[in-house]
N, C-alpha and C positions, 0 to 999 in steps of 0.2 A: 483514669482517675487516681489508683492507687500511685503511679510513678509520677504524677504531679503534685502530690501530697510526698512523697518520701522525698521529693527533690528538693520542697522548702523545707520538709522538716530538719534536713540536714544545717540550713542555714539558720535554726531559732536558736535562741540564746536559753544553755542549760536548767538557768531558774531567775528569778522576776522575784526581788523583795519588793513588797506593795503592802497599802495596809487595804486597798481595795481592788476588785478587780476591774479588768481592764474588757469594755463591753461590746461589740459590736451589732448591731441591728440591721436587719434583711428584709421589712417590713414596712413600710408605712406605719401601720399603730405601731408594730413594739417601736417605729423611730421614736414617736410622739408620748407613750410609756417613759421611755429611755430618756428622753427630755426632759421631763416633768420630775424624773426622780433622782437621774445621775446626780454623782455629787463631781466637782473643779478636777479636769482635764482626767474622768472616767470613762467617757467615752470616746473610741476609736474611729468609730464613723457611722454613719445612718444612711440612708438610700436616698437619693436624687431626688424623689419626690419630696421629701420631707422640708426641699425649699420650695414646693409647688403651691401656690396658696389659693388653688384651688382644689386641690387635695388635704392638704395636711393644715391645722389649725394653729400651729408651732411653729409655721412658715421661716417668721423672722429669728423667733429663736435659735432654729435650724443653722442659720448661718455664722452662727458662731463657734460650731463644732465640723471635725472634719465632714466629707461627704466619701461616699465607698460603694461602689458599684458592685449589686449582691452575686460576686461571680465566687466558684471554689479557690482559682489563685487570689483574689482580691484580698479573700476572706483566709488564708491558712499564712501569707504575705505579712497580713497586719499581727498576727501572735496575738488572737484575745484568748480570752480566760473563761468568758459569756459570749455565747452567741444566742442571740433574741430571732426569733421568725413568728409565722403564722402558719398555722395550717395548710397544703398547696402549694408553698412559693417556694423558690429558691431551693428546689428539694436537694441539688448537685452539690449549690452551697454549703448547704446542712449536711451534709453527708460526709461532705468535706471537711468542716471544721468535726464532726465525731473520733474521726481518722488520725485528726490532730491530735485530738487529744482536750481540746475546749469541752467547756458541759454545756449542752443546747437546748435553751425552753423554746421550746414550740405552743403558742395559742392558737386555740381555737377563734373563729370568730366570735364577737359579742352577739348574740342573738336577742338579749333583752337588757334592758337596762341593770338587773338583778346581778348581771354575769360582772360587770364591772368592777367594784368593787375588788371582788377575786383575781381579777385579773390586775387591778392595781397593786394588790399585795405577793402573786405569784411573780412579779416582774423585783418587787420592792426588797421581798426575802432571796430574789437569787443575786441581785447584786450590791447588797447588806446594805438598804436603806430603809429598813421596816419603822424605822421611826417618821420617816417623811411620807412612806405608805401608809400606815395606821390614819396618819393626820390626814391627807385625802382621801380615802374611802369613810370614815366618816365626816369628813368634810360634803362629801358625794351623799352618802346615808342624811343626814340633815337635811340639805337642799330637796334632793328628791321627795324626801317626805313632805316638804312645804309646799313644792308645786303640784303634787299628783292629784288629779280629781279625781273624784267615785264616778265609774260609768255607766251611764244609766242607756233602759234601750231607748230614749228619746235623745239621746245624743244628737249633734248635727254628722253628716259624714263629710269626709277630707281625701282627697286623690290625690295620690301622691305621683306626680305624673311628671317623667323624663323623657330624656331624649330618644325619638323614634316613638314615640308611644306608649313607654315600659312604665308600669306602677308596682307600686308597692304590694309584695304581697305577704301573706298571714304568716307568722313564725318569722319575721324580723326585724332587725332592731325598730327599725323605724316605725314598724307596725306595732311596736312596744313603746316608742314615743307618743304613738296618736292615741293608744291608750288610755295614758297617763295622763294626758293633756283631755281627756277627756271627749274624745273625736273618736267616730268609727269609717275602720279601713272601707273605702269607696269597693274596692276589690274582693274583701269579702261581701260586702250587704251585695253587694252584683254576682257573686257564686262562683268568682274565679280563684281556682286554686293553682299554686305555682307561680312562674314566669307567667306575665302575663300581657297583653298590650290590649290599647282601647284604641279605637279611630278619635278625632276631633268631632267627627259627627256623633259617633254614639255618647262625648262628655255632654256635647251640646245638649243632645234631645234628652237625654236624661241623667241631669245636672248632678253633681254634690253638694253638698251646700258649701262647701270651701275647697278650689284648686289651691294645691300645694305644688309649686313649682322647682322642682329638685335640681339645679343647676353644679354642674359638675364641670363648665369651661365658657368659653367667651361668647359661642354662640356663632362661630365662623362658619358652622358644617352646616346643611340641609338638616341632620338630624336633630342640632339644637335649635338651627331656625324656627322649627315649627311651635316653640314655645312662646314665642312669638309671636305669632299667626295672629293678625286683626281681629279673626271670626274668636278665637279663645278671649282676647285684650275686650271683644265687647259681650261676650258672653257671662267671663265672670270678673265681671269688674266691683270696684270699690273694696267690701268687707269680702267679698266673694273668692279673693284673689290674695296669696302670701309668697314672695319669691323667699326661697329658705336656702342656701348654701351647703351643698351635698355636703361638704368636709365635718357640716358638725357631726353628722352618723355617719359616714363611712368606716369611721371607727369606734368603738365604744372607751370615751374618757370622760372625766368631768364636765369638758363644755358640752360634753351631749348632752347634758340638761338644760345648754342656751336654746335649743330646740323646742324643747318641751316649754321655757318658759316664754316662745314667741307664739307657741300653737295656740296655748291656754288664752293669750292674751288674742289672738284669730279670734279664738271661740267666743270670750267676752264681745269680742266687735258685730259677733253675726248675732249675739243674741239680742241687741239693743234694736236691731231689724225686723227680728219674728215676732 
């Protein structure tokens, strides 16, 4: 590591007049962060996924800024200023651009709606756009206030159910969506803590009152097949039933409230039922 870093350092250029800096992203969110706040030809590149529009919500945006494969040479190659990451990823990367000499914000995951904000403005003040951060996060603080309902224990409950059988469990974001939206986690009212998986049989025989179908790809494999499955398509059908696009929480940004205001609107649809 250290002789692959000293070997590009010898090729960067002594000093960079800029009036701002110059930002790379190693992340999925901070791409999508980085998107939303960069200001004209500030950023150096974002991660592959970030044109995946099944991942990333910025999809198209995406393609109008470089793309940068989150490797140490990719990243010490391009000479940024900011290097963006997450918690977990790209640690070689990040270790790499330090080496260099870049300043490296690392985020954590969002874990509730709450976290947002902060994280819009930690991204906003490191690459001197706090005036365009300030205006989204409350922009974010408003909307969320509008949408959130008060949760009561008569709530309906909501399983958030992916590929292979995986649901949502307690302490994240999305379980900070169903929240809000005024829905309780299937996975908690059932006493699964953690990772956790259900069979088709056991959603059947003992129902939620709304599947939530977390889709994250086309549905090619066995494991997204099963979302699919006839016996789920006639078990919770009509209001019963919300296909939701895994990108809007994969990460925590502003459209994560598109989420919240499709659930709320779920909820309205099952109560016209009971």
């Amino acid at each position: 590591m250290a002789g692959i870093v000293a070997g590009l350092l010898a090729c960067a250029p002594m000093a960079r007049a800029q009036s701002l800096p110059r930002v790379v992203s190693l992340n999925v969110c901070t791409d999508q962060l980085l998107l939303l706040l960069a200001g004209p030809g500030q950023i150096v590149g974002v991660t592959p996924l970030a044109r995946d529009c099944w991942n990333a919500v910025l999809c198209e945006q995406a393609r109008n800024v470089p793309i940068l494969r989150p490797t140490a040479e990719n990243v010490v190659a391009s000479h940024p200023d900011i290097v963006l990451g997450e918690t977990y990823t790209a640690a070689v990367a990040i270790q790499a651009a330090r080496e260099w000499g870049a300043r490296v914000v690392v985020l954590p995951p969002a874990q509730a709606l709450a976290d947002i904000p902060g994280q819009i403005m930690t991204v906003a003040n490191a690459i001197g756009a706090g005036a365009r951060g300030r205006a989204l996060a409350g922009d974010f603080a408003r909307r969320l206030a509008s949408l959130s309902a008060d949760p009561g224990p008569a709530d309906p409950t909501a399983a958030i159910y992916a590929a292979n059988g995986f649901v949502t469990r307690a302490g994240s974001l999305p379980d900070d969506v169903l929240t809000h939206a005024g829905l309780r986690n299937y996975a908690t009212v059932m006493d699964r803590q953690g990772t956790a998986r259900f069979s088709m049989e056991i959603l059947i025989a003992h129902p939620p009152d709304l599947l939530v179908l977390d889709r994250s790809g086309q549905g090619t494999s066995l494991a997204q097949f099963m979302l699919d499955h006839p016996a789920l398509k006639q078990a919770f059908a009509g209001p019963h039933h919300l296909d939701l696009p895994a990108r809007l929480w994969l990460c925590g940004l502003p459209q994560t409230l598109d989420s919240v205001a499709m659930l709320r609107a779920a909820r309205d649809r099952l109560g016209t039922i009971r």
